[in-house]
C-alpha positions as CSV (number, residue, x, y, z in Angstrom):
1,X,115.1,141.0,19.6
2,X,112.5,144.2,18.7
3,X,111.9,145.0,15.4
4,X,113.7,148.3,16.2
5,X,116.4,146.9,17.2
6,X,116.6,144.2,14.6
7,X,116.4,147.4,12.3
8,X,119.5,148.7,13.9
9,X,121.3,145.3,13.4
10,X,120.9,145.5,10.4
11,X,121.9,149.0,10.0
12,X,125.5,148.4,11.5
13,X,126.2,144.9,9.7
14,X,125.7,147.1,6.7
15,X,128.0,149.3,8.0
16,X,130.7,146.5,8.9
17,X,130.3,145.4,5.8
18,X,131.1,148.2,4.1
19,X,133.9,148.6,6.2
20,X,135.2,145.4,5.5
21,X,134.7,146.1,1.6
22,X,137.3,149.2,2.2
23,X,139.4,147.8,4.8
24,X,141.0,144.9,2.1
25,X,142.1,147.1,-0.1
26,X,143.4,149.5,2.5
27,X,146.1,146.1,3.6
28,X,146.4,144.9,0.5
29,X,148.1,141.2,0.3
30,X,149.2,142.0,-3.4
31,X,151.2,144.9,-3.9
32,X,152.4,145.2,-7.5
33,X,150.1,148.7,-9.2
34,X,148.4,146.9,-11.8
35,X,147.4,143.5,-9.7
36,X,146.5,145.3,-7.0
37,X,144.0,147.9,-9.1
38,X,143.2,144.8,-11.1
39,X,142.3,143.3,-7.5
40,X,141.0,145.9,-5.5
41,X,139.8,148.0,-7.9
42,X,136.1,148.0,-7.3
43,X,136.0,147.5,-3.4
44,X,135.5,150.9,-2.3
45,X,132.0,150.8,-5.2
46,X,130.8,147.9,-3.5
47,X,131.2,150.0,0.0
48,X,129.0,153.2,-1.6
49,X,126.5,150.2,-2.7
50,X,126.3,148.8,0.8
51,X,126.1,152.1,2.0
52,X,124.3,154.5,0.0
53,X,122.4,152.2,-2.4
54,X,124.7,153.8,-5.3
55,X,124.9,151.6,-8.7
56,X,127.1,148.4,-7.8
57,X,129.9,148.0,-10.0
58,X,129.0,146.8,-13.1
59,X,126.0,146.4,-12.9
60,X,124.6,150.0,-13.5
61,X,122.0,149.3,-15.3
62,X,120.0,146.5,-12.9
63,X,116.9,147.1,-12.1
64,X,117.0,145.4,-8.4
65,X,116.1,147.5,-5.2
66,X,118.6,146.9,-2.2
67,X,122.2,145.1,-2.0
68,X,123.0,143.1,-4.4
69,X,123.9,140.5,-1.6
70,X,124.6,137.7,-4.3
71,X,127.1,139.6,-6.5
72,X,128.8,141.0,-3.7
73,X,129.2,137.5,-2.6
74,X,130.8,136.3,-5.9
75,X,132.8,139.7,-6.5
76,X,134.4,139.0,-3.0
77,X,135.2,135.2,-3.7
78,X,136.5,136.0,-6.7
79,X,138.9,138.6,-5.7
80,X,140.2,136.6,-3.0
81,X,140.6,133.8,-5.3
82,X,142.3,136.3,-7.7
83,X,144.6,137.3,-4.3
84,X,145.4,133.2,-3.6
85,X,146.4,132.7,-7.7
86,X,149.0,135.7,-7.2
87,X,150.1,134.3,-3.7
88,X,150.6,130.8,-5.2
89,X,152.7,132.3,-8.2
90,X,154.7,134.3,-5.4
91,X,155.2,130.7,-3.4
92,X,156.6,128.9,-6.7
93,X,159.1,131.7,-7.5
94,X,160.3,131.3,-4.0
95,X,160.5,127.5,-3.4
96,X,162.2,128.1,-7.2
97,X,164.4,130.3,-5.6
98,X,165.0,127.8,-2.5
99,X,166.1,124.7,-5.1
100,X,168.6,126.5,-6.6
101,X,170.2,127.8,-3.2
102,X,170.4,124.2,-2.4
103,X,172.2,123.2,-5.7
104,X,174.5,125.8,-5.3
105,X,175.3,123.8,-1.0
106,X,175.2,120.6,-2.7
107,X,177.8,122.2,-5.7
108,X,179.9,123.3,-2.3
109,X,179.7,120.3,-0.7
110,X,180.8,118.0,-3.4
111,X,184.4,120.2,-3.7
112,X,184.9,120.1,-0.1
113,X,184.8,116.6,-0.8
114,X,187.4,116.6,-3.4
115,X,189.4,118.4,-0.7
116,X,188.9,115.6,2.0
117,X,190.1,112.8,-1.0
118,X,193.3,115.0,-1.8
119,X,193.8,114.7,1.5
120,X,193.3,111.0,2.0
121,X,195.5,110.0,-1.2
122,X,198.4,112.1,0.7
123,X,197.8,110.1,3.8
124,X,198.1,106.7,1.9
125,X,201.5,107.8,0.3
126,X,202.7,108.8,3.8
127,X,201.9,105.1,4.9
128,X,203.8,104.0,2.2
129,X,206.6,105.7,3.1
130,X,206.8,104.8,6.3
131,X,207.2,101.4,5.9
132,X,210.0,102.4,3.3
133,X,211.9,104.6,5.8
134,X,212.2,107.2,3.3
135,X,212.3,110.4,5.7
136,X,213.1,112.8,3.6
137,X,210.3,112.0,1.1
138,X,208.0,112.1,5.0
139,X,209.3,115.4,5.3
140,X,208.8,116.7,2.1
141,X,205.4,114.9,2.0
142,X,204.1,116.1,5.6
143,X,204.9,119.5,4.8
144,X,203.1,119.1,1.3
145,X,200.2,118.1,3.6
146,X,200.1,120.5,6.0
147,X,199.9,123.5,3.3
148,X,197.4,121.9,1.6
149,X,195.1,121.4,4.7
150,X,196.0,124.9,6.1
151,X,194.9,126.3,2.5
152,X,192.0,124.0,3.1
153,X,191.0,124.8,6.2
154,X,191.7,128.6,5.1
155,X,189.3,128.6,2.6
156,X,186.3,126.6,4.6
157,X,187.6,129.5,7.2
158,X,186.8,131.9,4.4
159,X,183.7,130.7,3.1
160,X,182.4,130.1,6.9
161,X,182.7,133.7,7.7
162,X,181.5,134.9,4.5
163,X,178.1,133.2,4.9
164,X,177.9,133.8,8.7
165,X,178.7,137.5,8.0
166,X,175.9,137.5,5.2
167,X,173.6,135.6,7.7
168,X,174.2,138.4,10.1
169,X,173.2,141.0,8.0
170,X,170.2,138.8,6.2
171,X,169.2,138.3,10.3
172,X,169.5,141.8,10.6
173,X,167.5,143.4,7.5
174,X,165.1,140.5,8.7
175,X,164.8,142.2,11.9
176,X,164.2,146.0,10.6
177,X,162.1,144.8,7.9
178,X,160.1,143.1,10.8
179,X,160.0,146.4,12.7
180,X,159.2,148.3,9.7
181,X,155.9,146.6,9.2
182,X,154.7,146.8,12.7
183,X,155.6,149.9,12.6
184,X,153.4,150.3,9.2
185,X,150.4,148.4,10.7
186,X,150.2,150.1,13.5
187,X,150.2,153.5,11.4
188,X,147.8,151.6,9.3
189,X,145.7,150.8,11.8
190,X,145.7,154.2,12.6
191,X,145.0,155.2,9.5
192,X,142.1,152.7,8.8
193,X,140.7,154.1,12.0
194,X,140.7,157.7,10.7
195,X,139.5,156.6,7.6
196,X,136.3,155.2,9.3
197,X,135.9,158.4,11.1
198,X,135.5,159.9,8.3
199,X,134.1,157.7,6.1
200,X,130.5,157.8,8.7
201,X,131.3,161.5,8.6
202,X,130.7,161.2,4.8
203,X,128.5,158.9,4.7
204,X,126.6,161.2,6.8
205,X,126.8,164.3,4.9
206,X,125.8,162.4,1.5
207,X,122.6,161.1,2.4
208,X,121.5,165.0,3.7
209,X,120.1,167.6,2.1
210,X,122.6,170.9,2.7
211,X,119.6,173.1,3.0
212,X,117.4,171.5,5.6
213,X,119.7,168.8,7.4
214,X,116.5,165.9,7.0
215,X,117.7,163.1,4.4
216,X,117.5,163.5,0.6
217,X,115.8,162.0,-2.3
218,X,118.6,159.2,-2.4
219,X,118.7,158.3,1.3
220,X,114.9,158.2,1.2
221,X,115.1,155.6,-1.8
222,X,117.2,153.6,-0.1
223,X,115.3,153.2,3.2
224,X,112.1,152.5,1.3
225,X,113.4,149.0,-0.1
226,X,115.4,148.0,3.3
227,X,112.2,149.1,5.6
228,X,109.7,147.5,3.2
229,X,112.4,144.7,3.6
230,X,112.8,144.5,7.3
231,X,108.6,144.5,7.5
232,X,108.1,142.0,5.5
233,X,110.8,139.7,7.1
234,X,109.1,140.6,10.0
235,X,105.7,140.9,9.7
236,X,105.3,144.5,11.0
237,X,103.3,147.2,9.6
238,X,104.7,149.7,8.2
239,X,103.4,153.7,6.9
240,X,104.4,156.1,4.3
241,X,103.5,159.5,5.1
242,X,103.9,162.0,2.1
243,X,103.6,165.8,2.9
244,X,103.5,168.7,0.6
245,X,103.3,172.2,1.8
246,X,99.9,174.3,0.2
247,X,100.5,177.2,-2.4
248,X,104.8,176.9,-1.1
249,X,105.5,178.3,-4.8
250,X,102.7,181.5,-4.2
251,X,105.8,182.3,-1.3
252,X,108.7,182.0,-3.2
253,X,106.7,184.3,-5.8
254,X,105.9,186.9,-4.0
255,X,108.6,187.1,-1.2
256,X,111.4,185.4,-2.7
257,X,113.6,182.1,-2.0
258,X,115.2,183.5,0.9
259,X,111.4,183.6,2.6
260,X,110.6,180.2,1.0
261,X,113.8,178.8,2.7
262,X,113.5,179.6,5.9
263,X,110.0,178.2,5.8
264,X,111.3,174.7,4.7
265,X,113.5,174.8,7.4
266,X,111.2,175.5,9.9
267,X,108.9,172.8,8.6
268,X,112.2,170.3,8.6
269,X,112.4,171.0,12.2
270,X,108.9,170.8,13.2
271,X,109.0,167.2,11.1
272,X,112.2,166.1,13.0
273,X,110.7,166.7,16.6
274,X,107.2,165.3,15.7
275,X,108.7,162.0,14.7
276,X,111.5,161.2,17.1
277,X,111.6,157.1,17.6
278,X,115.1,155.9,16.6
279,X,113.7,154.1,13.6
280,X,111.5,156.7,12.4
281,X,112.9,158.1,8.8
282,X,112.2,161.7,7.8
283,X,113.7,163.1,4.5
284,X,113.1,165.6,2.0
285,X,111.1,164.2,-1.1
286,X,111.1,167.1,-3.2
287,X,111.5,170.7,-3.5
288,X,108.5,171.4,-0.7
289,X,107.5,167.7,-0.5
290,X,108.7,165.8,2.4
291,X,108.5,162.0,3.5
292,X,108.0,159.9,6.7
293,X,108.5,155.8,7.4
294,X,107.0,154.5,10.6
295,X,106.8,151.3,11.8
296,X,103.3,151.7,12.6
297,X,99.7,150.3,12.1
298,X,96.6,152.3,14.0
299,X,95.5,154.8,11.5
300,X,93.8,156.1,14.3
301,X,97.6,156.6,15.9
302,X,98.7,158.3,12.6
303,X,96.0,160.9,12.3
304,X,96.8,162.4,15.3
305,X,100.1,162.5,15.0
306,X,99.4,164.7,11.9
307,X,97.0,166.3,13.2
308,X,99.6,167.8,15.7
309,X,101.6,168.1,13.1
310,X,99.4,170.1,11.3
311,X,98.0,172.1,14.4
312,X,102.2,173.3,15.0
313,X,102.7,174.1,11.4
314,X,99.4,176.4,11.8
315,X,100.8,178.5,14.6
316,X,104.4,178.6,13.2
317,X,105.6,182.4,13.4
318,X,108.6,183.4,10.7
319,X,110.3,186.7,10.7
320,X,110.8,186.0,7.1
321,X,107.1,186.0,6.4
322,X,104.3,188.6,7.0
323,X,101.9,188.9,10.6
324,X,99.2,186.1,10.2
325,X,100.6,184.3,7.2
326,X,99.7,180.5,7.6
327,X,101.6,177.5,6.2
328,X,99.9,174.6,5.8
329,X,100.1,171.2,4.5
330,X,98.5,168.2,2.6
331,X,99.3,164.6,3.0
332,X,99.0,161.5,2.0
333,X,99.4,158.0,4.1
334,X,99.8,154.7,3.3
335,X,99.9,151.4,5.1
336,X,102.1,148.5,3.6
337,X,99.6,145.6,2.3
338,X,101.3,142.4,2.2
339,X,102.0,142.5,-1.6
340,X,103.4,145.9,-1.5
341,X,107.1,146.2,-3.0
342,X,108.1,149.6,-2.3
343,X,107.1,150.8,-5.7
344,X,103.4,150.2,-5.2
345,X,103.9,151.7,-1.4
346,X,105.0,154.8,-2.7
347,X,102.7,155.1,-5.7
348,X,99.7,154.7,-3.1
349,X,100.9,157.1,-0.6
350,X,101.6,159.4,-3.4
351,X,97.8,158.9,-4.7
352,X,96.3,159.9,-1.2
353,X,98.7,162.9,-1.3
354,X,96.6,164.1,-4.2
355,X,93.6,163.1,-2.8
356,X,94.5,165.5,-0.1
357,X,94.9,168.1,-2.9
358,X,91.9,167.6,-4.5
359,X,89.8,167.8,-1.1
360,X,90.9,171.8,-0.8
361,X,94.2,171.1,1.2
362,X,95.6,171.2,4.7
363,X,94.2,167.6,5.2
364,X,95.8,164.0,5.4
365,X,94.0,161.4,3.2
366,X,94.6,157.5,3.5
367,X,95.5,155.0,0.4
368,X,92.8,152.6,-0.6
């Protein structure tokens, strides 16, 4: 697989991930309020972490760059181990439940059985009498029996409908309750799915800046620690480009904001068709600083793609700005050294950016 596309990868199992992180407690297994907050409470935190690079729950004040892979791991076990407590507790109230059913069969059975012995001690007297002859005491004896087994058999007739009635109607809420909750998974499945419409629509509009549409401070932050990432892991090179646009402030001074936006929106646009690769990362740095990742090693290759750069800017025609003003731009490039964290990237990229500065402007300058 490219390095691009390993990039992507990695992209959209950061995305599942996050999914997956807001999916659980979407379904919840435990449905009680305070479990489930107790449970779930921090899920959809983890999912801005995964996805934004936002403080992970708890652990605000951490210094680490990038997901915090190993407490995701244990905040996940330990909710789901938190989720199997609750379902055991559930299980032992219901086999709890189950015993005392069966007492209460076993309680039935044993007076049925009291019935049948009734009915067996009538049955040895009528022997008896039969040997004596004594028909009348038959008679009165037979009939004797034959209420009490009618009454018998009435009540076992009784209690048999009662229970087949109630197993009717337990069959029956059994059967709605069933269609309830397909019908409730597939509207939350529905819902889950409109939820990740929207939650890619948001993550989208998060990481821009309103005013230019490029990536913001906190996007760019972000990609720095998982690009530096994804070039170490695999060995490829990687540049920071830092731009800053020359006397931008002498604009806004003398022909207002409105001038000194349209101009960082025409330089947003010239930035976002210069660099077009998939993985190439453009984003607003500051208020007329801008930023670039490539995955890219030739020097050579970099200077003329800013020199192009810079050659467009040149010629760029505002109707917000006066005949034969030019915008220019200094800039400042790095290329990742094997020791690099993304701290000491930045910091050198930033350093050639003032080098830039300090040669008169409108050039790019390279790190040591």
């Amino acid at each position: 697989m490219s390095e691009p596309a390993l990039a992507l990868e990695t992209a959209a199992a950061l995305d599942t991930l996050a999914a997956v992180f807001r999916a659980v407690p979407a379904i919840p297994v435990v449905a009680e309020p305070a479990r489930a907050h107790e449970i779930y409470g921090d899920y959809d935190g983890w999912s801005r972490h995964l996805l934004t690079g936002s403080p992970a729950p708890g652990l605000a004040g951490s210094d680490s760059n990038g997901p915090q892979w190993a407490q995701a791991q244990r905040f996940f076990r330990e909710r789901r181990q938190s989720e199997q407590r609750v379902v055991q507790r559930r299980e032992r109230e219901y086999g709890a439940l189950a015993q005392d059913l069966l007492a209460a069969l076993r309680a039935a059975s044993r007076g049925s059985g009291q019935a049948a012995q009734a009915v067996e001690h009538t049955l040895n007297r009528v022997q008896t009498l039969l040997a004596s002859n004594a028909v009348d005491q038959l008679r009165a004896e037979f009939a004797g029996m034959a209420g009490h087994l009618s009454q018998l058999m009435g009540e076992l007739r009784g209690e048999f409908d009662s229970q087949l009635e109630d197993l009717r109607a337990r069959v029956q809420a059994a059967e709605q309750a069933k269609a309830d909750v397909e019908t409730e998974v597939r509207e939350l499945g529905q819902h889950l799915a409109a939820m990740r419409s929207a939650l890619d629509d948001a993550r989208q509009q998060m990481q821009l800046d309103p005013l230019t549409g490029l990536f913001h401070r906190g996007a760019f932050d972000e990609a720095l620690g998982r690009y530096v990432d994804l070039a170490q892991a695999g060995g490829q090179s990687l540049a920071l480009l830092l731009f800053d646009l020359d006397h931008f402030k002498r604009i806004n001074d003398t022909l207002g904001h409105g001038a000194g936006d349209a101009v960082l929106r025409a330089v947003s646009d010239l930035l976002s068709r210069s660099f077009l690769r998939a993985d190439d990362f453009v984003a607003r740095y500051g208020g007329e600083e801008f930023a670039v990742l490539l995955f890219i090693d030739d020097p050579v290759q970099v200077q003329r793609l800013v020199t192009g750069l810079r050659q467009r800017l040149q010629q760029m025609q505002l109707a917000e700005l006066p005949p034969g003003t030019v915008v220019t731009c200094s800039g400042g490039c790095a290329l990742r050294r094997p020791s690099d964290a993304p701290e000491d990237l930045l910091r050198r990229a930033d350093t050639a950016l003032y080098a830039a500065k300090d040669a008169g402007r409108d050039c790019l300058k390279f790190a040591d």
